[in-house]
KOLMIMI-796192 format. One record per residue (C-alpha): x, y, z; residue in one letter. Coordinates in nm, 3 decimals. Layout:
REM residues N
+---------+---------+---------+------+
|       u |       v |       w | rest |
+---------+---------+---------+------+
|       X |       Y |       Z |    a |
...
+---------+---------+---------+------+
This chain:
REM residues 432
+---------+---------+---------+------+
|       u |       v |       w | rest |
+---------+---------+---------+------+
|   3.018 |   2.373 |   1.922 |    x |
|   2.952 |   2.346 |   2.317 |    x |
|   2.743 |   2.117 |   2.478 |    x |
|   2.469 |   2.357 |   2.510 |    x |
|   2.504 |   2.485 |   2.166 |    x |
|   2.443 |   2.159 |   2.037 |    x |
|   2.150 |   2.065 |   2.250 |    x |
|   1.932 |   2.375 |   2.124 |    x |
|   2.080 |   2.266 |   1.753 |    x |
|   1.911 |   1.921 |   1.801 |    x |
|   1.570 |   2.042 |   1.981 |    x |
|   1.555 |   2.290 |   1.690 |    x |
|   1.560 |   1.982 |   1.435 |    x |
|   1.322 |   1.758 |   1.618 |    x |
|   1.098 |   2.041 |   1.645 |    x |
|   1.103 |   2.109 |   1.280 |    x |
|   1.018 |   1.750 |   1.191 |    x |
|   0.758 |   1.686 |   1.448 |    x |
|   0.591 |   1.986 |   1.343 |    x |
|   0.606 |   1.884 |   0.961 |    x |
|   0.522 |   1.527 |   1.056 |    x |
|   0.143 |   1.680 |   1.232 |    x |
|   0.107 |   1.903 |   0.924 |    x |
|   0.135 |   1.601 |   0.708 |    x |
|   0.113 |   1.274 |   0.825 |    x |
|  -0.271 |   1.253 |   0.940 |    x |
|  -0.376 |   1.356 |   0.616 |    x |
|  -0.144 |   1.166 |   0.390 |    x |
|  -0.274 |   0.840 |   0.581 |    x |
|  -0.564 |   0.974 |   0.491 |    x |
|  -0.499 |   0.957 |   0.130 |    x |
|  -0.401 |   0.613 |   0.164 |    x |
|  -0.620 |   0.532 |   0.337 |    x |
|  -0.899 |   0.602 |   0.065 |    x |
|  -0.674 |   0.410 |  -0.141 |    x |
|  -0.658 |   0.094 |   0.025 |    x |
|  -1.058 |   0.188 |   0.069 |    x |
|  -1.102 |   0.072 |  -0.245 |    x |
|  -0.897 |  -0.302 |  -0.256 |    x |
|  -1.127 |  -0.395 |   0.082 |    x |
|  -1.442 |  -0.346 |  -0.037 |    x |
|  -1.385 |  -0.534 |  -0.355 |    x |
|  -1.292 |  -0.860 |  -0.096 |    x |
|  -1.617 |  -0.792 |   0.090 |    x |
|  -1.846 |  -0.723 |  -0.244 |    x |
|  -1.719 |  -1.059 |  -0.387 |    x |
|  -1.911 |  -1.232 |  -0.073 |    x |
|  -2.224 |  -1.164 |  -0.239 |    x |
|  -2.187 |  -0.971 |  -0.584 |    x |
|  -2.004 |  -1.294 |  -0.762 |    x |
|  -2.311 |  -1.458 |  -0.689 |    x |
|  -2.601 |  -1.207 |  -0.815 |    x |
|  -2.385 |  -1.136 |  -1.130 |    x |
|  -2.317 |  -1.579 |  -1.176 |    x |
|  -2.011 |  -1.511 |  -1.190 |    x |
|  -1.705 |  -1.797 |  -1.094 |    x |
|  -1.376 |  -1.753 |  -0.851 |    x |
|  -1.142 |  -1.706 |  -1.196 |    x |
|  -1.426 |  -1.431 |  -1.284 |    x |
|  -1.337 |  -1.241 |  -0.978 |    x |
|  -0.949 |  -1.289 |  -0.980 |    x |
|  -0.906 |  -1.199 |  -1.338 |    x |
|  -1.097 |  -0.872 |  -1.259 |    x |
|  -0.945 |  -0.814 |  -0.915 |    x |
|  -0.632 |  -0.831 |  -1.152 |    x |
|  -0.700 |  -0.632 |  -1.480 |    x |
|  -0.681 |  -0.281 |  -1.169 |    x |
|  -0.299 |  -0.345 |  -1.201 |    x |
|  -0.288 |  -0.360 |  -1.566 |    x |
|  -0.385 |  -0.031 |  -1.556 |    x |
|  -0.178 |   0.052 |  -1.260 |    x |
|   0.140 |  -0.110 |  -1.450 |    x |
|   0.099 |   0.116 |  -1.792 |    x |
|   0.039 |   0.462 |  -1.556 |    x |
|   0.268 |   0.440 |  -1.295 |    x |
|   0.583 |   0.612 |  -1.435 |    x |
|   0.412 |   0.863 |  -1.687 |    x |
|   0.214 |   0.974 |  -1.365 |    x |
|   0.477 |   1.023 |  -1.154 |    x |
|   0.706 |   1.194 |  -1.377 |    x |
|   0.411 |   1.410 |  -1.405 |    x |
|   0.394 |   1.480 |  -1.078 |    x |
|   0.744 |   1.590 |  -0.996 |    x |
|   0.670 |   1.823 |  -1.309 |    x |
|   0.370 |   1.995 |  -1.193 |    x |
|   0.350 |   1.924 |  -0.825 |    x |
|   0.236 |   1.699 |  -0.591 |    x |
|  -0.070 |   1.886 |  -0.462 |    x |
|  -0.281 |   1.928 |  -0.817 |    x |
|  -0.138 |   1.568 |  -0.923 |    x |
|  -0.272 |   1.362 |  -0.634 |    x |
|  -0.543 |   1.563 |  -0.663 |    x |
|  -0.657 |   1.496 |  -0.985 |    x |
|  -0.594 |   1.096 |  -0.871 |    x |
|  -0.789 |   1.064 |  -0.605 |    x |
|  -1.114 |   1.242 |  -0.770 |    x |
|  -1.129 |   1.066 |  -1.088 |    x |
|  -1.073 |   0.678 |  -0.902 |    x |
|  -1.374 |   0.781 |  -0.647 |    x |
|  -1.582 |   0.863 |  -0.912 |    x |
|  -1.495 |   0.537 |  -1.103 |    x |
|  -1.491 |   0.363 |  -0.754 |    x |
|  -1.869 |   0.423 |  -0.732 |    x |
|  -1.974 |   0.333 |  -1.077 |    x |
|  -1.873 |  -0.014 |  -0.994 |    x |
|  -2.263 |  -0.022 |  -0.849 |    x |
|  -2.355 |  -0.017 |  -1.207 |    x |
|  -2.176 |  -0.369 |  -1.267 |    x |
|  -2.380 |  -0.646 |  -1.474 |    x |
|  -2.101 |  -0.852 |  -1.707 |    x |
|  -1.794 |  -0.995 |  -1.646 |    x |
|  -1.641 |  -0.744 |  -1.943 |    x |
|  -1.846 |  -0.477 |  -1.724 |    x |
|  -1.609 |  -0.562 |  -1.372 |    x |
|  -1.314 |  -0.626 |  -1.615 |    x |
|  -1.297 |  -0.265 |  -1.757 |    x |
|  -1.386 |  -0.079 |  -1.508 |    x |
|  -1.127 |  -0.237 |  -1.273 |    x |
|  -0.877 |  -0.171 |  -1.542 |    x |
|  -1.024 |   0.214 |  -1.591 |    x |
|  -0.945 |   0.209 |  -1.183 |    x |
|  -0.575 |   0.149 |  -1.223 |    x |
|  -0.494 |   0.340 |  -1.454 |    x |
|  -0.672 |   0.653 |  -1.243 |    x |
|  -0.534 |   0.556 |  -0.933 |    x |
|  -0.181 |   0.528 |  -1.080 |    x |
|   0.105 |   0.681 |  -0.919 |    x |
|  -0.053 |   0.788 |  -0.594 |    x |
|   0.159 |   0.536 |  -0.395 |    x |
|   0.480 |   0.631 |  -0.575 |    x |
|   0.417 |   0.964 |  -0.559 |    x |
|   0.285 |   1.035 |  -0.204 |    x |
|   0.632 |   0.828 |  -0.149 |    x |
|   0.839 |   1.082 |  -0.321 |    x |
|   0.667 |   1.308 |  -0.168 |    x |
|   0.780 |   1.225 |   0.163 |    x |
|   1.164 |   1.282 |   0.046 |    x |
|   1.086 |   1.643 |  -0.017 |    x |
|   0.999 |   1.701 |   0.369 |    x |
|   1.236 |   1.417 |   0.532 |    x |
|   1.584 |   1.288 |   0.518 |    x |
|   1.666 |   0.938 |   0.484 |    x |
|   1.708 |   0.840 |   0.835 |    x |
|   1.380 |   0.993 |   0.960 |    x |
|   1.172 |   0.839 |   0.681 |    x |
|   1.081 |   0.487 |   0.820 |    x |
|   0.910 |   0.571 |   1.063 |    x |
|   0.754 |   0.848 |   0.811 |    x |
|   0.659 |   0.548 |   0.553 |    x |
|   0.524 |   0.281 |   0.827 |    x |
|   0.259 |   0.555 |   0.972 |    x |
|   0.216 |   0.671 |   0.596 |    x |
|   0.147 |   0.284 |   0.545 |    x |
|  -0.028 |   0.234 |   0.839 |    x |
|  -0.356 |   0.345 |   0.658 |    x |
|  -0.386 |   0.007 |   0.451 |    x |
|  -0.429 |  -0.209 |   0.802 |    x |
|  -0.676 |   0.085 |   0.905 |    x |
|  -0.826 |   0.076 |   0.607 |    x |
|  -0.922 |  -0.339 |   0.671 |    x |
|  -0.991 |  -0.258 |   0.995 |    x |
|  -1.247 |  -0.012 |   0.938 |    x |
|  -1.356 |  -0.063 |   0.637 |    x |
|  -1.381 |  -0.416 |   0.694 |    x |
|  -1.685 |  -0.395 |   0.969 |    x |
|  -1.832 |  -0.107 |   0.775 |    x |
|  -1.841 |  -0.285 |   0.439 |    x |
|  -2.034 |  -0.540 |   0.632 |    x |
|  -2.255 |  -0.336 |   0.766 |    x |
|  -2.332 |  -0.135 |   0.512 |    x |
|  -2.407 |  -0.505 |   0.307 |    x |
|  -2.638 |  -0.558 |   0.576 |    x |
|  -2.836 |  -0.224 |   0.657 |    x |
|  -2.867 |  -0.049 |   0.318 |    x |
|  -2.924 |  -0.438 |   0.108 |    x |
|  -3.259 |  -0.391 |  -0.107 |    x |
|  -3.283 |  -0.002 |  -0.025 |    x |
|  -3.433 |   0.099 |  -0.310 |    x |
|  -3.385 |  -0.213 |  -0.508 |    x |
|  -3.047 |  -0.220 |  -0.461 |    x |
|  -2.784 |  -0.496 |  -0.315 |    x |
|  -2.595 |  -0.429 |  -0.054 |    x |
|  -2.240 |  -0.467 |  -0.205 |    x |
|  -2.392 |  -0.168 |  -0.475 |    x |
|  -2.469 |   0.051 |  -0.212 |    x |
|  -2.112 |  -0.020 |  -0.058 |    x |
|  -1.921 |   0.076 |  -0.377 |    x |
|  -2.108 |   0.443 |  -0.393 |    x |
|  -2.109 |   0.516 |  -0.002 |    x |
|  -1.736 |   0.442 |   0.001 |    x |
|  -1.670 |   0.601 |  -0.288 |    x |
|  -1.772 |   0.930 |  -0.143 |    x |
|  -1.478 |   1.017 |   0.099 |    x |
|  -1.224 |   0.973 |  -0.146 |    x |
|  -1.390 |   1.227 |  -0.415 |    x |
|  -1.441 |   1.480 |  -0.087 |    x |
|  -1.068 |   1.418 |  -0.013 |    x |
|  -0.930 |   1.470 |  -0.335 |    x |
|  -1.084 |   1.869 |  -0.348 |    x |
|  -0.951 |   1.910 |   0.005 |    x |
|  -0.572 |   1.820 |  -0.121 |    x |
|  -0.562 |   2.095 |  -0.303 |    x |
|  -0.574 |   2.368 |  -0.054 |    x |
|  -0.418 |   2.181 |   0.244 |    x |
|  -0.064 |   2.013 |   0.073 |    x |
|   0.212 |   2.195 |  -0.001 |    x |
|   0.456 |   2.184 |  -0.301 |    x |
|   0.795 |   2.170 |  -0.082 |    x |
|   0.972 |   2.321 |   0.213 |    x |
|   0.959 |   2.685 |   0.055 |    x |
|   0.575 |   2.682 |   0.100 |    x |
|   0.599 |   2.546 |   0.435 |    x |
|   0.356 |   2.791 |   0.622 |    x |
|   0.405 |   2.597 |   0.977 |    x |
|   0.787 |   2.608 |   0.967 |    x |
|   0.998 |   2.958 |   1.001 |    x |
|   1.278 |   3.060 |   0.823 |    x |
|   1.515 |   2.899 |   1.012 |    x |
|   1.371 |   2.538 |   1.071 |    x |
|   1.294 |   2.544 |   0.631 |    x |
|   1.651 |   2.606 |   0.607 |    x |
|   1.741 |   2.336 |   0.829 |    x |
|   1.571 |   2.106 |   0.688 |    x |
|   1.641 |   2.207 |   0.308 |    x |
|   2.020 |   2.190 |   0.426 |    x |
|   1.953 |   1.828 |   0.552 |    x |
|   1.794 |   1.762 |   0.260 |    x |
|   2.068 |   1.851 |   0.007 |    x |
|   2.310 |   1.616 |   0.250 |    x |
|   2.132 |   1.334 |   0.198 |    x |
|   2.061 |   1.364 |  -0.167 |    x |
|   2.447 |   1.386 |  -0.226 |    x |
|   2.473 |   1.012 |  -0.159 |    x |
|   2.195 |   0.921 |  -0.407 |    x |
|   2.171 |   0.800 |  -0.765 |    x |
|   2.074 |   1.024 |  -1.018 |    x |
|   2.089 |   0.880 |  -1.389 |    x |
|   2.242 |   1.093 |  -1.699 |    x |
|   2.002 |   0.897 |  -1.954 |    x |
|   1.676 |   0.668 |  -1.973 |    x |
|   1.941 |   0.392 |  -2.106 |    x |
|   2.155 |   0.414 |  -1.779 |    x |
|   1.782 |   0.401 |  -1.594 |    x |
|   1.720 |   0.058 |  -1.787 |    x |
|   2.029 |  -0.093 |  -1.748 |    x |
|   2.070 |  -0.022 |  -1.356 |    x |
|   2.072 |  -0.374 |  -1.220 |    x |
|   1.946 |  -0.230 |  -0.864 |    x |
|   1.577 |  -0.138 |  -1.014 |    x |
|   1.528 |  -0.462 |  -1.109 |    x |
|   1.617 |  -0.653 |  -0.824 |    x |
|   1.404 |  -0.378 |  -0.642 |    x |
|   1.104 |  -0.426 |  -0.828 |    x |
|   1.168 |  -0.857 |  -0.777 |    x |
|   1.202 |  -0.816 |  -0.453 |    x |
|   0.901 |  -0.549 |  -0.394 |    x |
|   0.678 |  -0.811 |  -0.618 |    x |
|   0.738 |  -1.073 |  -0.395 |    x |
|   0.585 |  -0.868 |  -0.109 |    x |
|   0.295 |  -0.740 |  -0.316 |    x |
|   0.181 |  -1.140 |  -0.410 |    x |
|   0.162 |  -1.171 |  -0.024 |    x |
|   0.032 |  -0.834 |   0.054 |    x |
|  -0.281 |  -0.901 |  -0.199 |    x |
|  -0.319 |  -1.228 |  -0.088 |    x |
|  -0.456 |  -1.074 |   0.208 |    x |
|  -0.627 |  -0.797 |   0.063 |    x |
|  -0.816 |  -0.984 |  -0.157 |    x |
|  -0.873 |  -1.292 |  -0.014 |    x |
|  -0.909 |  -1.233 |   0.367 |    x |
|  -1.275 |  -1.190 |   0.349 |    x |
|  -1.313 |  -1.551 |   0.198 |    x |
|  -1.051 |  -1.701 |   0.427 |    x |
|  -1.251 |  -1.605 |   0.714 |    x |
|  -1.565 |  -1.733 |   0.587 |    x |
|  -1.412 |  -2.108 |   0.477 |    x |
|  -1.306 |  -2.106 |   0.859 |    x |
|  -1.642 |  -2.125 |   0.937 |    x |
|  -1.819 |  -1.767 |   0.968 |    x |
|  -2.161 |  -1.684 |   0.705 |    x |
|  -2.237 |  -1.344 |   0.879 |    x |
|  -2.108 |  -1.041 |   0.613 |    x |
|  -2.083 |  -0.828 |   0.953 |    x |
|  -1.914 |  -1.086 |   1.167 |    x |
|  -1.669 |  -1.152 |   0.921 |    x |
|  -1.565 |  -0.764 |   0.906 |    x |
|  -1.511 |  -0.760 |   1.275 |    x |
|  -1.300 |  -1.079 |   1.267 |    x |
|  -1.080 |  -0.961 |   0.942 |    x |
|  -0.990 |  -0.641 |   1.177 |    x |
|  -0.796 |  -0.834 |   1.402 |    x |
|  -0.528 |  -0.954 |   1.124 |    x |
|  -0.509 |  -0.542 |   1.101 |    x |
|  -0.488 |  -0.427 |   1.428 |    x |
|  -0.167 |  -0.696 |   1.458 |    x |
|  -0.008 |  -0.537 |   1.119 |    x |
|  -0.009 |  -0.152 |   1.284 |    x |
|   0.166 |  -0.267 |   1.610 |    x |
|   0.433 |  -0.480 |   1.405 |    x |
|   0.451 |  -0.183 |   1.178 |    x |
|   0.496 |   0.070 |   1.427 |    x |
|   0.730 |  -0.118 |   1.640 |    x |
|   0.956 |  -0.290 |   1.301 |    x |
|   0.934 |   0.077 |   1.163 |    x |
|   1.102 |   0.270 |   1.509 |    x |
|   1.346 |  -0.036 |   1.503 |    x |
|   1.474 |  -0.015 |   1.120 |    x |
|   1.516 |   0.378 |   1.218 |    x |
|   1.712 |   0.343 |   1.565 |    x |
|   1.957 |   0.080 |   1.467 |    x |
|   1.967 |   0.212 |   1.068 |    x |
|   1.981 |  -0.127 |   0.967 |    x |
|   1.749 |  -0.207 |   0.644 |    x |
|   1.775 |  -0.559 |   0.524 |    x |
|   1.660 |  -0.807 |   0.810 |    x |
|   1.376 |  -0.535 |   0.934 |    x |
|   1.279 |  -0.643 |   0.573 |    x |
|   1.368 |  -1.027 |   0.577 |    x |
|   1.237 |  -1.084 |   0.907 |    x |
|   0.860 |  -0.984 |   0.842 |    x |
|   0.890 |  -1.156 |   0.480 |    x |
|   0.947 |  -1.503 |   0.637 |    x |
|   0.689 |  -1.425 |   0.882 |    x |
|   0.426 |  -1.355 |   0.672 |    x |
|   0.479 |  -1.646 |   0.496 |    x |
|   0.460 |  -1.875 |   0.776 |    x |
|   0.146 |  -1.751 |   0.862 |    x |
|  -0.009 |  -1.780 |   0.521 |    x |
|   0.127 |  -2.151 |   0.556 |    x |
|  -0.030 |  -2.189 |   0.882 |    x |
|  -0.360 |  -2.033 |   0.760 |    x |
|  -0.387 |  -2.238 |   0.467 |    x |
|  -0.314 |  -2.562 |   0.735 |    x |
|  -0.569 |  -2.475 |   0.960 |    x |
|  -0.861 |  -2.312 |   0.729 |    x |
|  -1.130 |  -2.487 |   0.884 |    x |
|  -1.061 |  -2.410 |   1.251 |    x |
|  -1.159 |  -2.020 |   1.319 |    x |
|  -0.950 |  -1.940 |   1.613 |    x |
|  -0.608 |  -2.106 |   1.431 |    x |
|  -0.740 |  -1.947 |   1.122 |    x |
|  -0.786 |  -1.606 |   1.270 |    x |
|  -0.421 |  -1.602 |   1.458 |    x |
|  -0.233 |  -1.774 |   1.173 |    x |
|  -0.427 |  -1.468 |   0.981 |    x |
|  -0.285 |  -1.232 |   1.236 |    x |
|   0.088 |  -1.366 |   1.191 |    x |
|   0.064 |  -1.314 |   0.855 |    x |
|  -0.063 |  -0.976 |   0.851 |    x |
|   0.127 |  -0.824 |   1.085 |    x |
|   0.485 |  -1.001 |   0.894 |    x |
|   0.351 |  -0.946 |   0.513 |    x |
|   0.213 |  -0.524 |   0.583 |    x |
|   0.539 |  -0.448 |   0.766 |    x |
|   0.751 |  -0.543 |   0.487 |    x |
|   0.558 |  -0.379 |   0.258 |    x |
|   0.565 |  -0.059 |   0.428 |    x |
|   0.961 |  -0.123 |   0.519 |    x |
|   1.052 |  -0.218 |   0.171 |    x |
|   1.052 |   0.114 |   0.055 |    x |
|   1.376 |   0.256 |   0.273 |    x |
|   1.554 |   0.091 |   0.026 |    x |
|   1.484 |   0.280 |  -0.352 |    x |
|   1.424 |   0.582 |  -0.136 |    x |
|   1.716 |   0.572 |   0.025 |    x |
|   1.963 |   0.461 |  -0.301 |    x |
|   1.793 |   0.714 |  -0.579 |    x |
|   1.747 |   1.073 |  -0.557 |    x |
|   1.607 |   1.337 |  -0.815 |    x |
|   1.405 |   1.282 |  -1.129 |    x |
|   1.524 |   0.934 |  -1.058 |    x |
|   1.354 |   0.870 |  -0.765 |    x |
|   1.031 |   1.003 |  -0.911 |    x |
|   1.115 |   0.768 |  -1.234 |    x |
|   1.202 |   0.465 |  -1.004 |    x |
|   1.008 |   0.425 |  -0.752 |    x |
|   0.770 |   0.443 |  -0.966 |    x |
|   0.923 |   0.151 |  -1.170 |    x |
|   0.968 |  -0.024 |  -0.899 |    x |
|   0.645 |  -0.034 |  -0.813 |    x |
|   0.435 |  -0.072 |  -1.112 |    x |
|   0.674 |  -0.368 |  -1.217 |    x |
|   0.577 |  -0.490 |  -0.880 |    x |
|   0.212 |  -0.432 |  -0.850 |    x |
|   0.169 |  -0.679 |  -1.147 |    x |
|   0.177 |  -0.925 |  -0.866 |    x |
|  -0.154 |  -0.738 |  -0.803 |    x |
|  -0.266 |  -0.913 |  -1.126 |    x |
|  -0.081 |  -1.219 |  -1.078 |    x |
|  -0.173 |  -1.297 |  -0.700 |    x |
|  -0.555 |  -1.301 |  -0.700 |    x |
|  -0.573 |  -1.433 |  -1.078 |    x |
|  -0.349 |  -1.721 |  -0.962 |    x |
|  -0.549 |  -1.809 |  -0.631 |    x |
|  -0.891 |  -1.763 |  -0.821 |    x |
|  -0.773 |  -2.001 |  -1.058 |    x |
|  -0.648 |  -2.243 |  -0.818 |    x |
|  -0.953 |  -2.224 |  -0.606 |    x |
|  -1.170 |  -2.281 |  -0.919 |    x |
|  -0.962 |  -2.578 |  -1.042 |    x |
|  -0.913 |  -2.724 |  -0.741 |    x |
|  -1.188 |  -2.674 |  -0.535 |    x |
|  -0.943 |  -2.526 |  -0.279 |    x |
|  -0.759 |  -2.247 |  -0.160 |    x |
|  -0.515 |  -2.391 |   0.041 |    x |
|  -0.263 |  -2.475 |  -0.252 |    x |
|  -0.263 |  -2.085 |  -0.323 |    x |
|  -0.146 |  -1.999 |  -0.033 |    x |
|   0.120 |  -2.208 |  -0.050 |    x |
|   0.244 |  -2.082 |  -0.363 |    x |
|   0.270 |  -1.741 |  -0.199 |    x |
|   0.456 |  -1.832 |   0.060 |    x |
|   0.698 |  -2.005 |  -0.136 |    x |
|   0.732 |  -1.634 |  -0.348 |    x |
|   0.763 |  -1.424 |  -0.031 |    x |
|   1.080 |  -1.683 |   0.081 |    x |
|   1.264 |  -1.592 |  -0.263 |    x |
|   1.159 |  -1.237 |  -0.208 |    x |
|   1.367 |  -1.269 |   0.106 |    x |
|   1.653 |  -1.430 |  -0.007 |    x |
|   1.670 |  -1.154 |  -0.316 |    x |
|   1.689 |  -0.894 |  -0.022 |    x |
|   2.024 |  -1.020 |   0.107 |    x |
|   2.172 |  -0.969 |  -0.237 |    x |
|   2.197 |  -0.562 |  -0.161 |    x |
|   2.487 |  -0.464 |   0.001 |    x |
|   2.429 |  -0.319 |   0.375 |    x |
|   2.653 |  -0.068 |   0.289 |    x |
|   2.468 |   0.109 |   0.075 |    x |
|   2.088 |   0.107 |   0.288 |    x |
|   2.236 |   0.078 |   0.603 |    x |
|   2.193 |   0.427 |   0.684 |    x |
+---------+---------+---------+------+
């Protein structure tokens, strides 16, 4: 192949990708961005709903939790559902039925009342994550797809630092409208964009590279040739007992729920950590919590291009794991000061969101086939019970001990095994 042969070859291929990364991208942060919606206001209602409804720090945890019960018992059914019938009516269906359940949580009175319908919540929302994540291995090959997942992850930062101010606001402007409180008001007006979003999936995704409308003939077969390469060096099982028994998954899903206790830890308890520094204000305290955010989607962006230049998996993983957990340390050291708080905060953020986003080269990178619809989603429902386990844990420390600080450490202690675990894959088989 000549020089200039070769050079047209490779503008072809980046044109192909760049054009199915516009079609796709924006709205699949979207998506997740709705998601993650969801896990902020929750942190922000707690600032005033635990106290209209009496109800205690363990309350709040527990039911913060019982969403990834649900989550757990869905997540592989779902997405084995979806590689059946298609992503596009799937996610769909998803994302309509948790907005709707989303805004009934303005209807809350009991502890059972916040306990089932958080539970009702997981098990609607289940296998968007996993499944907007095999999603992404129908369009892209496996060393294009980091920087695919960070700006697909990206949305969760965005989502604190947007919906962070605006669930603050919208505590202060709209509280006793119509006899309501502020936090209900929040649940129903941010409830809203997801239902909206769900109806438009269905006309804008598309099932695979055959229906890609954007691409011609030429760039679909280019990329369903890359495609097929770079499934050839995946896993696919013969049997659900071979699934079980494949030691990989299960360090996988230990090492993912070691990120997710950290990555919770700030989803759920940022709000409050900013307000122990020193800040009453519902408002104030959104604009502050954005900053932790903004640092996450630089780190992301830049930890994301890195893992993809160098193809190197494991220490863009380690790296932001021991990070994170320093600045959870940190936090928990300096809770009563707001600028230390605010920049350990930051640190911790920006280390804990890029892992979570750059944990997922590895499963998508070792399984391929029904197996990567099966595990990934194994991986992470096994994981997200650290969804459970992380807030239940802190609420119940906090309660007992009048304290938060002694969660935090816990956490950081987890994310530091979750690191080591990560050094237990051979490079050899992510590296790439």
């Amino acid at each position: 192949m000549t020089t200039l042969t070769l050079a047209a070859a490779t503008s072809a291929r980046a044109n192909a990708y760049r054009k199915t990364a516009w079609r796709l991208m924006p709205f699949l942060m979207l998506c997740y961005f709705c998601a993650y919606l969801d896990r902020v206001n929750v942190g922000f209602a707690k600032l005033q709903m635990m106290n209209d409804l009496a109800l205690s720090e363990a309350v709040y945890g527990l039911g913060a939790g019982m969403f990834f019960i649900g989550y757990f018992l869905c997540e592989v059914p779902s997405n084995i559902i979806l590689h059946k019938v298609g992503a596009r009516r799937w996610i769909a269906r998803i994302m309509i039925t948790w907005g709707i359940l989303s805004g009934m949580f303005a209807f809350v009175e009991t502890a059972w009342q916040f306990y089932v319908l958080r539970f009702l919540l997981g098990v609607a929302e289940a296998g968007l994550a996993p499944g907007l994540l095999l999603y992404l291995t129908y369009w892209f090959p496996s060393y294009r797809r980091a920087r695919m997942t960070v700006l697909w992850f990206v949305a969760i930062p965005l989502s604190g630092m947007i919906g962070g101010p605006l669930s603050g606001w919208i505590m202060n402007q709209f509280a006793g409208v119509h006899g309501w409180a502020g936090w209900q008001w929040m649940f129903v007006i941010e409830a809203i964009p997801t239902v909206v979003v769900g109806l438009m999936v269905l006309g804008y995704l598309k099932d695979g590279v055959h229906q890609a409308t954007w691409l011609d003939d030429e760039e679909k077969a280019l990329i369903q040739k890359e495609l097929a390469e770079d499934n050839q060096h995946k896993t696919e099982h013969a049997s659900v007992r071979d699934f079980i028994r494949d030691r990989r998954l299960w360090l996988l899903a230990a090492i993912y729920f070691c990120v997710v206790m950290g990555q919770y830890a700030i989803t759920f308890w940022l709000p409050t950590l900013v307000r122990n520094s020193g800040v009453a204000d519902p408002l104030h305290i959104g604009l502050l919590t954005s900053l932790p955010y903004m640092c996450a989607i630089v780190a992301m962006l830049l930890a994301g291009r890195s893992g993809d230049k160098h193809r190197e998996r494991r220490w863009h993983l380690v790296i932001p794991m021991l990070l994170g957990a320093c600045g959870l340390s940190l936090a928990a050291v300096f809770g009563h000061n707001v600028t230390l708080s605010i920049l350990s905060l930051c640190l911790a953020a920006a280390g804990i969101l890029s892992a979570s986003s750059l944990f997922w080269m590895l499963p998508t990178t070792l399984l391929g086939g029904v197996t990567a619809a099966a595990g990934i989603a194994a991986v992470n429902s096994f994981a997200n019970l650290a969804g459970f386990c992380s807030p239940y844990l802190i609420g119940w420390i906090t309660t007992s001990t009048g304290s938060s600080a002694i969660g935090m450490f816990l956490i950081t202690g987890v994310l530091v095994i979750g690191a080591t675990l990560v050094l237990r894959i051979p490079a050899a088989l992510v590296n790439r």
